[in-house]
PDB file of N, CA, C, O and CB in Angstrom:
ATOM      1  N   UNK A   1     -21.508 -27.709   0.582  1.00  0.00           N
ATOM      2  CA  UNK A   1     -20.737 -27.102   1.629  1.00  0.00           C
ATOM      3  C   UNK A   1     -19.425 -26.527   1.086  1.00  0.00           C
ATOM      4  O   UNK A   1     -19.043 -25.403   1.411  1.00  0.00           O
ATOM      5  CB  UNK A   1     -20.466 -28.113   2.723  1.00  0.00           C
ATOM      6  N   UNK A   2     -18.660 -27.421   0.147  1.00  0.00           N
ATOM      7  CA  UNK A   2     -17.330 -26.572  -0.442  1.00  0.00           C
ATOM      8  C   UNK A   2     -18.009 -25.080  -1.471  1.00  0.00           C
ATOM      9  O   UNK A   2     -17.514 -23.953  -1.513  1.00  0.00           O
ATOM     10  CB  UNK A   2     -16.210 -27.926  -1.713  1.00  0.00           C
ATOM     11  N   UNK A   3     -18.788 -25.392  -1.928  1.00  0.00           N
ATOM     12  CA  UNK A   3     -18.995 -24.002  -2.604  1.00  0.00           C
ATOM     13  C   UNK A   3     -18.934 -22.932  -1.255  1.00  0.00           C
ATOM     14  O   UNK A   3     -17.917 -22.315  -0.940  1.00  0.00           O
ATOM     15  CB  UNK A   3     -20.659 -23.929  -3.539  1.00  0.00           C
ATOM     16  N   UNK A   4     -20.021 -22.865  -0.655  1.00  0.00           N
ATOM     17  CA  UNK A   4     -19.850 -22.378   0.544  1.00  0.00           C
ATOM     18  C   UNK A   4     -18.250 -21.209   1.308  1.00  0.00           C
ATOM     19  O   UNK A   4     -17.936 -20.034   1.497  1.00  0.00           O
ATOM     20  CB  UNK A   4     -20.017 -23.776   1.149  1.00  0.00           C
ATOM     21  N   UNK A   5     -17.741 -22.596   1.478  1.00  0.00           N
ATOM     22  CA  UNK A   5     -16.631 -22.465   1.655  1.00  0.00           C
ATOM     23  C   UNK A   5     -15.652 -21.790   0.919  1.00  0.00           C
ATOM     24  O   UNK A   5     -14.781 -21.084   1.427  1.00  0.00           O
ATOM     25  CB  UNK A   5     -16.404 -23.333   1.792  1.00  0.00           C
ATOM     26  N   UNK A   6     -15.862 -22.111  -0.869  1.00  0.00           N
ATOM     27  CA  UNK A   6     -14.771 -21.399  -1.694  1.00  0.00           C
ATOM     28  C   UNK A   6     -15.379 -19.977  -1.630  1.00  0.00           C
ATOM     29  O   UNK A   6     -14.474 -19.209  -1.958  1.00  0.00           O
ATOM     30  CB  UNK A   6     -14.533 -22.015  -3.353  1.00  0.00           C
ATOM     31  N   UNK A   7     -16.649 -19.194  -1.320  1.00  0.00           N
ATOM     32  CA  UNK A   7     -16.925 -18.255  -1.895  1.00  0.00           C
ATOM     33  C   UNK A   7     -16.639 -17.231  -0.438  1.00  0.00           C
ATOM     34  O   UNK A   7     -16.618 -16.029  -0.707  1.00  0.00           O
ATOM     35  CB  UNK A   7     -18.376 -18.415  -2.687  1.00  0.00           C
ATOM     36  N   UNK A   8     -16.445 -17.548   0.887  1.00  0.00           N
ATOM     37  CA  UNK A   8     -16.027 -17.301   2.017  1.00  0.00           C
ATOM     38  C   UNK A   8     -14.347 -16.760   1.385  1.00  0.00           C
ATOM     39  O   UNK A   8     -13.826 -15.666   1.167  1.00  0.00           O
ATOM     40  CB  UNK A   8     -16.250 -18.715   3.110  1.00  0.00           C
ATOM     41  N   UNK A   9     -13.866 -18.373   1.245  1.00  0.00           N
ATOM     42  CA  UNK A   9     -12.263 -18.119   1.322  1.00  0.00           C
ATOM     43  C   UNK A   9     -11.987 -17.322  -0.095  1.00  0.00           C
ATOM     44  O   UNK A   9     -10.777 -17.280  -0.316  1.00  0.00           O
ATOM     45  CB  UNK A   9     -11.257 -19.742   1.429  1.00  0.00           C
ATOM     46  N   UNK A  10     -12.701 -16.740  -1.017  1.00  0.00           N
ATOM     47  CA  UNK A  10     -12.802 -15.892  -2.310  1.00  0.00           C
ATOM     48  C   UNK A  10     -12.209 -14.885  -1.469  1.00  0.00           C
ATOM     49  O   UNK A  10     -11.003 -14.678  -1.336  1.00  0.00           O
ATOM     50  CB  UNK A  10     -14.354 -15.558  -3.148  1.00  0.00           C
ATOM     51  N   UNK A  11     -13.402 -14.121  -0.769  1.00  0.00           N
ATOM     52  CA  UNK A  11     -13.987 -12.679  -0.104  1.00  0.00           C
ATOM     53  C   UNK A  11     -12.687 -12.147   0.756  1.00  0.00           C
ATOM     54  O   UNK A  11     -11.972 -11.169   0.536  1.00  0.00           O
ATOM     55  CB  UNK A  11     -15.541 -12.944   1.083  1.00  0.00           C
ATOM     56  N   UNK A  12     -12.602 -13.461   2.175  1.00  0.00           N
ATOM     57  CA  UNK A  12     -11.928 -13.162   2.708  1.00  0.00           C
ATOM     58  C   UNK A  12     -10.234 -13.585   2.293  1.00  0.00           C
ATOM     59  O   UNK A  12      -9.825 -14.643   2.771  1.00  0.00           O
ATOM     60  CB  UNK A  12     -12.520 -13.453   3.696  1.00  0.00           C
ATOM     61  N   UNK A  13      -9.413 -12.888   1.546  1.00  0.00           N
ATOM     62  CA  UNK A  13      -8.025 -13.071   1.064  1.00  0.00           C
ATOM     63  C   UNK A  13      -8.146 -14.182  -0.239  1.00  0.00           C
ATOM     64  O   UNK A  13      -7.770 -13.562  -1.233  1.00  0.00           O
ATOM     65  CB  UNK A  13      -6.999 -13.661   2.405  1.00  0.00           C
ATOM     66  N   UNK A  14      -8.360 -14.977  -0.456  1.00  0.00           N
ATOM     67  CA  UNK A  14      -8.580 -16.006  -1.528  1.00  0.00           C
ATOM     68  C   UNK A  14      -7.543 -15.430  -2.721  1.00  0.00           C
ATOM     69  O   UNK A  14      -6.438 -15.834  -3.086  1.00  0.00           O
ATOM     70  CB  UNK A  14     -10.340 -16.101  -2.039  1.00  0.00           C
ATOM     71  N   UNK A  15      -8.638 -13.968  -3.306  1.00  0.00           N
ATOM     72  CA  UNK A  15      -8.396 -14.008  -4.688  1.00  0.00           C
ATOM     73  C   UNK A  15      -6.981 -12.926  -4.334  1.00  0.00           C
ATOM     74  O   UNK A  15      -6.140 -12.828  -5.228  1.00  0.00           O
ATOM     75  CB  UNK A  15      -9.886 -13.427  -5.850  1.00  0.00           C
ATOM     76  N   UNK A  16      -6.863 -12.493  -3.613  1.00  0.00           N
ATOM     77  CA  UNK A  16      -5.478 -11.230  -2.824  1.00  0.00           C
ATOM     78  C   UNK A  16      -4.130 -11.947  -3.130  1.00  0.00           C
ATOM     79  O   UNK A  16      -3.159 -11.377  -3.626  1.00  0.00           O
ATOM     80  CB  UNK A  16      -5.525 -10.991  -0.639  1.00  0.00           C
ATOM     81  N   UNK A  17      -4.193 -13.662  -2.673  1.00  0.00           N
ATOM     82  CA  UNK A  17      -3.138 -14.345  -2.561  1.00  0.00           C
ATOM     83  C   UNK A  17      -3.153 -14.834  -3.850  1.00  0.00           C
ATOM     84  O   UNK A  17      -2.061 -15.230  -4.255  1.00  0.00           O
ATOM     85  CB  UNK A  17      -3.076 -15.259  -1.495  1.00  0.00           C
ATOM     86  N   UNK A  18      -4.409 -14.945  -4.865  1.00  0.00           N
ATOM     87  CA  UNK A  18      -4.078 -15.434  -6.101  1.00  0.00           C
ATOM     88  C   UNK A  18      -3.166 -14.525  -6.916  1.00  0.00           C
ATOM     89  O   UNK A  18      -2.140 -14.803  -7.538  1.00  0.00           O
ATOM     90  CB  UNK A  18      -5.270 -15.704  -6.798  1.00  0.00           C
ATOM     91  N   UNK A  19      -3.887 -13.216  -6.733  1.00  0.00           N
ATOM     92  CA  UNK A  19      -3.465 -12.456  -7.718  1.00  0.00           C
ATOM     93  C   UNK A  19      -1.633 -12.193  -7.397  1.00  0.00           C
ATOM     94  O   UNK A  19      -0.822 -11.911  -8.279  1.00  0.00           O
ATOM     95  CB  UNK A  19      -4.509 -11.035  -7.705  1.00  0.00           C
ATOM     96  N   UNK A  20      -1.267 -12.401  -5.726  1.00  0.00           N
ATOM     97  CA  UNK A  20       0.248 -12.262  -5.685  1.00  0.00           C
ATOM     98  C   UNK A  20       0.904 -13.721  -6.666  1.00  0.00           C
ATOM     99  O   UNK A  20       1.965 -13.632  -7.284  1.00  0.00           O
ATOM    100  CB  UNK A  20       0.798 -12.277  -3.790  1.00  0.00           C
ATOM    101  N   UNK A  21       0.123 -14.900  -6.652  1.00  0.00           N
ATOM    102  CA  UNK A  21       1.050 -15.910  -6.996  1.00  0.00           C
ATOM    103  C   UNK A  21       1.107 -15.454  -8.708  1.00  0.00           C
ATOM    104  O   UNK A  21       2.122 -15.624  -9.382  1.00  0.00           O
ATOM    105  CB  UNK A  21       0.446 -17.644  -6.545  1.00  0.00           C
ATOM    106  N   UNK A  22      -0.009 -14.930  -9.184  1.00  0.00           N
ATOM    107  CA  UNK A  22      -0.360 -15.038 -10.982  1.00  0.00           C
ATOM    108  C   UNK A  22       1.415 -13.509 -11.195  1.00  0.00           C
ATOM    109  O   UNK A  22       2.171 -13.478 -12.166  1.00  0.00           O
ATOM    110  CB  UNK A  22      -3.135 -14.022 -11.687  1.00  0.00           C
ATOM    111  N   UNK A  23       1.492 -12.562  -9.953  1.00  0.00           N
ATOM    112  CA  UNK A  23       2.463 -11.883 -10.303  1.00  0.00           C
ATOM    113  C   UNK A  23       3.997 -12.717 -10.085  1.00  0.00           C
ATOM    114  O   UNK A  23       5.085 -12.804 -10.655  1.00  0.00           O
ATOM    115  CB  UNK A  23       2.270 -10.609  -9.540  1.00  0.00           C
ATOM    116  N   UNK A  24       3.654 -12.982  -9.489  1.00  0.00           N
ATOM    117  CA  UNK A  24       5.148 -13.788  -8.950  1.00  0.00           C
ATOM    118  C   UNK A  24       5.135 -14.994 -10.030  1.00  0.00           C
ATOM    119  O   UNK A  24       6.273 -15.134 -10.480  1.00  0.00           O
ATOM    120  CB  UNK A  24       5.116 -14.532  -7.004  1.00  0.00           C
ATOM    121  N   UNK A  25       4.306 -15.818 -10.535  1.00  0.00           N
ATOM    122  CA  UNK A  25       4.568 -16.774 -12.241  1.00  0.00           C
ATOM    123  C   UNK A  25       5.128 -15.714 -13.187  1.00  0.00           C
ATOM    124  O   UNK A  25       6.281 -15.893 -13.581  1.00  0.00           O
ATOM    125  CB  UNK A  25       2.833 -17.478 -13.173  1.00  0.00           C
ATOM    126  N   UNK A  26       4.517 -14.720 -13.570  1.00  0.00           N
ATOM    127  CA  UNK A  26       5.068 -13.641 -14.517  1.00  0.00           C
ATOM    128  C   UNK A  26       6.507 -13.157 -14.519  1.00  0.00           C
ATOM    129  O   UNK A  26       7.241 -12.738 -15.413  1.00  0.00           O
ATOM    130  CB  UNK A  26       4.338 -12.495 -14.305  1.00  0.00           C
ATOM    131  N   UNK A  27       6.632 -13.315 -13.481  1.00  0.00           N
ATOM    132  CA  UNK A  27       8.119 -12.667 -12.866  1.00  0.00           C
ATOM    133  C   UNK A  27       8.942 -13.757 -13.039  1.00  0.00           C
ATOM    134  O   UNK A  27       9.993 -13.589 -13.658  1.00  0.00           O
ATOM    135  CB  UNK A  27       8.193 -12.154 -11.168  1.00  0.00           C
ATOM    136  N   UNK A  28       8.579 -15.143 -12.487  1.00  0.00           N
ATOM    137  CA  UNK A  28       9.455 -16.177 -12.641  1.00  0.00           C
ATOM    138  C   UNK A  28       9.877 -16.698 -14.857  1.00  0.00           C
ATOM    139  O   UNK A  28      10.879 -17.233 -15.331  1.00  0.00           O
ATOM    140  CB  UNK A  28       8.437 -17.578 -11.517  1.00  0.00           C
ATOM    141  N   UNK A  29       8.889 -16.320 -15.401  1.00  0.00           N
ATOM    142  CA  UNK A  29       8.520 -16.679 -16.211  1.00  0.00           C
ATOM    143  C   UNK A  29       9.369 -15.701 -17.742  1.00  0.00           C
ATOM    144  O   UNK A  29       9.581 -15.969 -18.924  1.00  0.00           O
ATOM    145  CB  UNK A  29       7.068 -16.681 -15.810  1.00  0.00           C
ATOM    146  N   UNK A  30       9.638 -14.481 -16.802  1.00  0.00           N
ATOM    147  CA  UNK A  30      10.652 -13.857 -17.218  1.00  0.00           C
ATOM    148  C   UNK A  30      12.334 -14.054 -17.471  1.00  0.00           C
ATOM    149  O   UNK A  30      13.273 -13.336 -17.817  1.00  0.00           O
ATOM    150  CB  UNK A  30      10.458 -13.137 -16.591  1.00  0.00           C
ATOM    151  N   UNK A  31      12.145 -15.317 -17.124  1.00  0.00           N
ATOM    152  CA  UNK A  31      13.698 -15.882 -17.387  1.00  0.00           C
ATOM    153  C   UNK A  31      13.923 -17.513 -17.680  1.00  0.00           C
ATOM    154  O   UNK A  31      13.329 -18.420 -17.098  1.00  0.00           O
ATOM    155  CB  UNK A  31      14.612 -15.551 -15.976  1.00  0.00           C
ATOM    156  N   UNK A  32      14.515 -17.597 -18.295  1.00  0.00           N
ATOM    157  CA  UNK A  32      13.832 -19.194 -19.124  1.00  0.00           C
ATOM    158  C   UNK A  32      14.561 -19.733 -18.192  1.00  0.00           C
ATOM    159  O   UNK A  32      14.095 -20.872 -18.231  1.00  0.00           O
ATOM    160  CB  UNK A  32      14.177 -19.830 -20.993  1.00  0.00           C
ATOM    161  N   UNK A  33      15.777 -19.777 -16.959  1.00  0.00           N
ATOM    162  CA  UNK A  33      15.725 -20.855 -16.080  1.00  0.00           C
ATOM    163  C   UNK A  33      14.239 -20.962 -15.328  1.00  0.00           C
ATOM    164  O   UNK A  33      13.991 -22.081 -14.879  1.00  0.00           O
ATOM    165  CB  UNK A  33      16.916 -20.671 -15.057  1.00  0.00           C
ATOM    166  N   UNK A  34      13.083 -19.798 -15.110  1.00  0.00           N
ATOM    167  CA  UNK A  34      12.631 -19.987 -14.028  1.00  0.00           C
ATOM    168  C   UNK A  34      11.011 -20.301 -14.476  1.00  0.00           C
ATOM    169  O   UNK A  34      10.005 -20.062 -13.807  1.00  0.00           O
ATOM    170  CB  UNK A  34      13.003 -18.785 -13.076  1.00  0.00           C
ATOM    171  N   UNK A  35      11.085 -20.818 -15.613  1.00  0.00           N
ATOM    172  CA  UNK A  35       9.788 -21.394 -16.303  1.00  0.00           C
ATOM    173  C   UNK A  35       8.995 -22.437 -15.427  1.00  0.00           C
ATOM    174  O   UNK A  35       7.786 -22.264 -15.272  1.00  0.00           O
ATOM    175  CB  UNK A  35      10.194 -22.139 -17.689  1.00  0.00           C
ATOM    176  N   UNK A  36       9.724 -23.670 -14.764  1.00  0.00           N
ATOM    177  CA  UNK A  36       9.254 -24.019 -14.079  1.00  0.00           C
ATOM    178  C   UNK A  36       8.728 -24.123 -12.755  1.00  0.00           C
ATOM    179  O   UNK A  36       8.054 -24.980 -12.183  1.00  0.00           O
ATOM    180  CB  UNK A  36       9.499 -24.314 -14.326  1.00  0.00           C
ATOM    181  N   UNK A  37       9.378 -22.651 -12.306  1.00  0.00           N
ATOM    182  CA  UNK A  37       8.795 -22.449 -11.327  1.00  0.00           C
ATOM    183  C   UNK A  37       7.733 -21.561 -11.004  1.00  0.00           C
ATOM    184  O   UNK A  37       7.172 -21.369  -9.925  1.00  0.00           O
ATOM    185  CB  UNK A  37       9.507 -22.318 -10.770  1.00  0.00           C
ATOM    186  N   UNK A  38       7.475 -20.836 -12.606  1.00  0.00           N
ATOM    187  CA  UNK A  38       6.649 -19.949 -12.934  1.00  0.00           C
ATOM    188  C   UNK A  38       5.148 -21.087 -13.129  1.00  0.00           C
ATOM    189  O   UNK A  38       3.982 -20.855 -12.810  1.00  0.00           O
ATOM    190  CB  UNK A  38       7.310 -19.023 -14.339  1.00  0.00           C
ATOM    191  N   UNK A  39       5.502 -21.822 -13.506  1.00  0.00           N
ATOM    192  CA  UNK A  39       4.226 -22.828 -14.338  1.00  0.00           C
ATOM    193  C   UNK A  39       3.597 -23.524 -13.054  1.00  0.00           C
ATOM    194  O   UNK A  39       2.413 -23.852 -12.970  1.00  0.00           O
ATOM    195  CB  UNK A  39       4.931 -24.282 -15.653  1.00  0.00           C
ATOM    196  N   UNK A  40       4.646 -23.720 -11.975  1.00  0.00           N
ATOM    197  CA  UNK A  40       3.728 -24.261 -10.405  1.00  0.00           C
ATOM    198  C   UNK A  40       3.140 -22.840  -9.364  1.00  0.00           C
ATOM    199  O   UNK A  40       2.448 -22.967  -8.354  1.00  0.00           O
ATOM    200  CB  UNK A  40       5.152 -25.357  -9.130  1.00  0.00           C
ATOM    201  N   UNK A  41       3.583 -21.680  -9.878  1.00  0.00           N
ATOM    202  CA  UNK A  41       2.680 -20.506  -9.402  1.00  0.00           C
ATOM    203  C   UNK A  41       1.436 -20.588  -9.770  1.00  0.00           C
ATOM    204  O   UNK A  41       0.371 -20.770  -9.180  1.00  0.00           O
ATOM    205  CB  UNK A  41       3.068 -19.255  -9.826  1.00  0.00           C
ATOM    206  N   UNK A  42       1.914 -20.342 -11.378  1.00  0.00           N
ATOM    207  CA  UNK A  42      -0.192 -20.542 -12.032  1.00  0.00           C
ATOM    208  C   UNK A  42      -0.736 -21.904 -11.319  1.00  0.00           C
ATOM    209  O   UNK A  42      -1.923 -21.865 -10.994  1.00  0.00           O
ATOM    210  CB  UNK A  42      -0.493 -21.002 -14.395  1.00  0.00           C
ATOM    211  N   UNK A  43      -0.201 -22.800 -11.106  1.00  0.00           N
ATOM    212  CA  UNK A  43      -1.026 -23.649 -10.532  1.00  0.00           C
ATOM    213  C   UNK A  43      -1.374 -23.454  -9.436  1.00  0.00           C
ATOM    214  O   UNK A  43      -2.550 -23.748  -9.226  1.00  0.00           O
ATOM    215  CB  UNK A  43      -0.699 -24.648 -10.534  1.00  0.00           C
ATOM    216  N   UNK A  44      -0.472 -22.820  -8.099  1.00  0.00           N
ATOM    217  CA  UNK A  44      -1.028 -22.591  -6.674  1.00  0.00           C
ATOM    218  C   UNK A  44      -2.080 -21.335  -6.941  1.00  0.00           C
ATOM    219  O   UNK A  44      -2.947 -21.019  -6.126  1.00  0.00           O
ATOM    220  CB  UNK A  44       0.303 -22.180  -5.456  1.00  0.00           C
ATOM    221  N   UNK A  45      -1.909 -20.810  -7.946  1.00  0.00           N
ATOM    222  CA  UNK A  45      -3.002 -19.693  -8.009  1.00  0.00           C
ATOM    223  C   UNK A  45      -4.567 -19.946  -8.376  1.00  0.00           C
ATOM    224  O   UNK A  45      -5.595 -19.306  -8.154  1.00  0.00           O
ATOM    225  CB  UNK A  45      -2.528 -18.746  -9.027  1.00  0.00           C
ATOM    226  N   UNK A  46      -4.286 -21.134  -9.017  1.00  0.00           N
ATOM    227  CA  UNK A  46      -5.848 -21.728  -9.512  1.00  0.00           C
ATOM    228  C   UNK A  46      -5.699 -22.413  -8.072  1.00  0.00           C
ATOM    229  O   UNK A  46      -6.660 -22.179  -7.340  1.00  0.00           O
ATOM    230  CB  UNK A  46      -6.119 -22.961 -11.247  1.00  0.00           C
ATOM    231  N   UNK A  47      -4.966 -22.995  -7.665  1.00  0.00           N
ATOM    232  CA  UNK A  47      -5.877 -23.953  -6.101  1.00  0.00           C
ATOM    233  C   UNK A  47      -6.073 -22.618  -5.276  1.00  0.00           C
ATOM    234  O   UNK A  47      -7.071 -22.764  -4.571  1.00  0.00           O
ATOM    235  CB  UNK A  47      -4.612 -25.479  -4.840  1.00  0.00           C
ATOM    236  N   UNK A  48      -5.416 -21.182  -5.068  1.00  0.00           N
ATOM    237  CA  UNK A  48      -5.998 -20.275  -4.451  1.00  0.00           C
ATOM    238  C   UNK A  48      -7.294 -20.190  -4.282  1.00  0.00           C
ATOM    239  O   UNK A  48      -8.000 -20.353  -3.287  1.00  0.00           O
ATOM    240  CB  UNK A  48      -5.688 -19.398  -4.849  1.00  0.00           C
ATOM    241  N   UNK A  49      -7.588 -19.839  -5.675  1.00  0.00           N
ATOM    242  CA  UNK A  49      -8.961 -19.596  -5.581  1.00  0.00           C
ATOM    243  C   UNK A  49      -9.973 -20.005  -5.187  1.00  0.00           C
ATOM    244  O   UNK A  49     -10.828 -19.276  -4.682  1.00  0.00           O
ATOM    245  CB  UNK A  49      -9.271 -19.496  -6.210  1.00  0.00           C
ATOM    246  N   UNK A  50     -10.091 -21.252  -5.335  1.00  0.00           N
ATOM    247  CA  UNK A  50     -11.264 -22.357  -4.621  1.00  0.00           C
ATOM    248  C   UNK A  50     -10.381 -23.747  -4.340  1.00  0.00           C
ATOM    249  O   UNK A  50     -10.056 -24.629  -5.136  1.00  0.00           O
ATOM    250  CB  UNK A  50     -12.805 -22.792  -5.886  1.00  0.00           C
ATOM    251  N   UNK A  51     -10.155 -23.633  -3.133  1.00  0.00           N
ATOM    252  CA  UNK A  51      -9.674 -24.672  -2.330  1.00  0.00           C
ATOM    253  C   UNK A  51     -10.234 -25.798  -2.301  1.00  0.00           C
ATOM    254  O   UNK A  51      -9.778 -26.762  -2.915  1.00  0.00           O
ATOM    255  CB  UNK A  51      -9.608 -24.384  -1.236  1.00  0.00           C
ATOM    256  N   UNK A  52     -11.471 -25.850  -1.470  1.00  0.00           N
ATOM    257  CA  UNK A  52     -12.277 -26.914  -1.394  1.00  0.00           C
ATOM    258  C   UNK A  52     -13.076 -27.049  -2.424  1.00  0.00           C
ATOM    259  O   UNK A  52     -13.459 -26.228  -3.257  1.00  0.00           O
ATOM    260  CB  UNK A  52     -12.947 -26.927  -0.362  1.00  0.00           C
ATOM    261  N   UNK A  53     -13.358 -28.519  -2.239  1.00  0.00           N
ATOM    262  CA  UNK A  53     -13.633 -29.910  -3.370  1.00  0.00           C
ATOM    263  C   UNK A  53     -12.707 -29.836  -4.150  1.00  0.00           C
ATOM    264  O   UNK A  53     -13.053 -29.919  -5.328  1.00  0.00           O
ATOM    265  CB  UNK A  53     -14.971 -30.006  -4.329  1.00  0.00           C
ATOM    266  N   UNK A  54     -11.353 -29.676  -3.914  1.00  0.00           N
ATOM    267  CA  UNK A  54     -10.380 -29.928  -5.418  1.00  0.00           C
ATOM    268  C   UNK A  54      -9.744 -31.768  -5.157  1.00  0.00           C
ATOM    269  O   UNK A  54      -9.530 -32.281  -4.059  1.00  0.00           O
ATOM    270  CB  UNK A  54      -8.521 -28.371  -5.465  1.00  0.00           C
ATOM    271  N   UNK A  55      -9.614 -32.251  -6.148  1.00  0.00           N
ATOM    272  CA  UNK A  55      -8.746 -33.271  -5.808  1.00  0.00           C
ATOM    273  C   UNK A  55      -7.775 -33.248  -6.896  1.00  0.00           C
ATOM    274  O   UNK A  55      -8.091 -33.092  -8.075  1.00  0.00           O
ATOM    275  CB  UNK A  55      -9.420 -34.605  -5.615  1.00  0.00           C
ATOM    276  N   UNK A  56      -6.663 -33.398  -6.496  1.00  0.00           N
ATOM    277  CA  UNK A  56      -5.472 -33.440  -7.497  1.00  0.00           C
ATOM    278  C   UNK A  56      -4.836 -34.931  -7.539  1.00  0.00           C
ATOM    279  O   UNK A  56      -3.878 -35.173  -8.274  1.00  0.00           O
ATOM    280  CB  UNK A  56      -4.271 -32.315  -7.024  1.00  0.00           C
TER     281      UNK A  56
END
C-alpha cells in the first residue's frame, strides 16, 4: 500500500516540492553559516519523495 501511495504522491507534486527543497539546500549551502541548514533540505527532499513507509 505505501508504494502505492509514494508513486501517487511522486505524480501528484511529490517530486515539484523535492526539486524546490534540493534548490533551496544549494542556496543555503552557498554560505558556510548556512551548511546546516542546507544539509536538513537534502534531507526533507529525500522524505519528499516517498513519504510513506519511511521510519526515521
Amino acid at each position: 500500500m505505501s508504494l502505492l501511495g509514494n508513486i501517487i504522491w511522486f505524480i501528484f507534486g511529490g517530486f515539484i516540492e523535492a526539486v524546490g527543497w534540493w534548490f533551496f539546500g544549494i542556496l543555503w549551502y552557498a554560505t558556510i553559516i548556512g551548511i546546516p541548514v542546507g544539509k536538513q533540505c537534502f534531507k526533507l527532499a529525500k522524505m519528499q519523495l516517498a513519504p510513506f513507509g519511511k521510519k526515521w
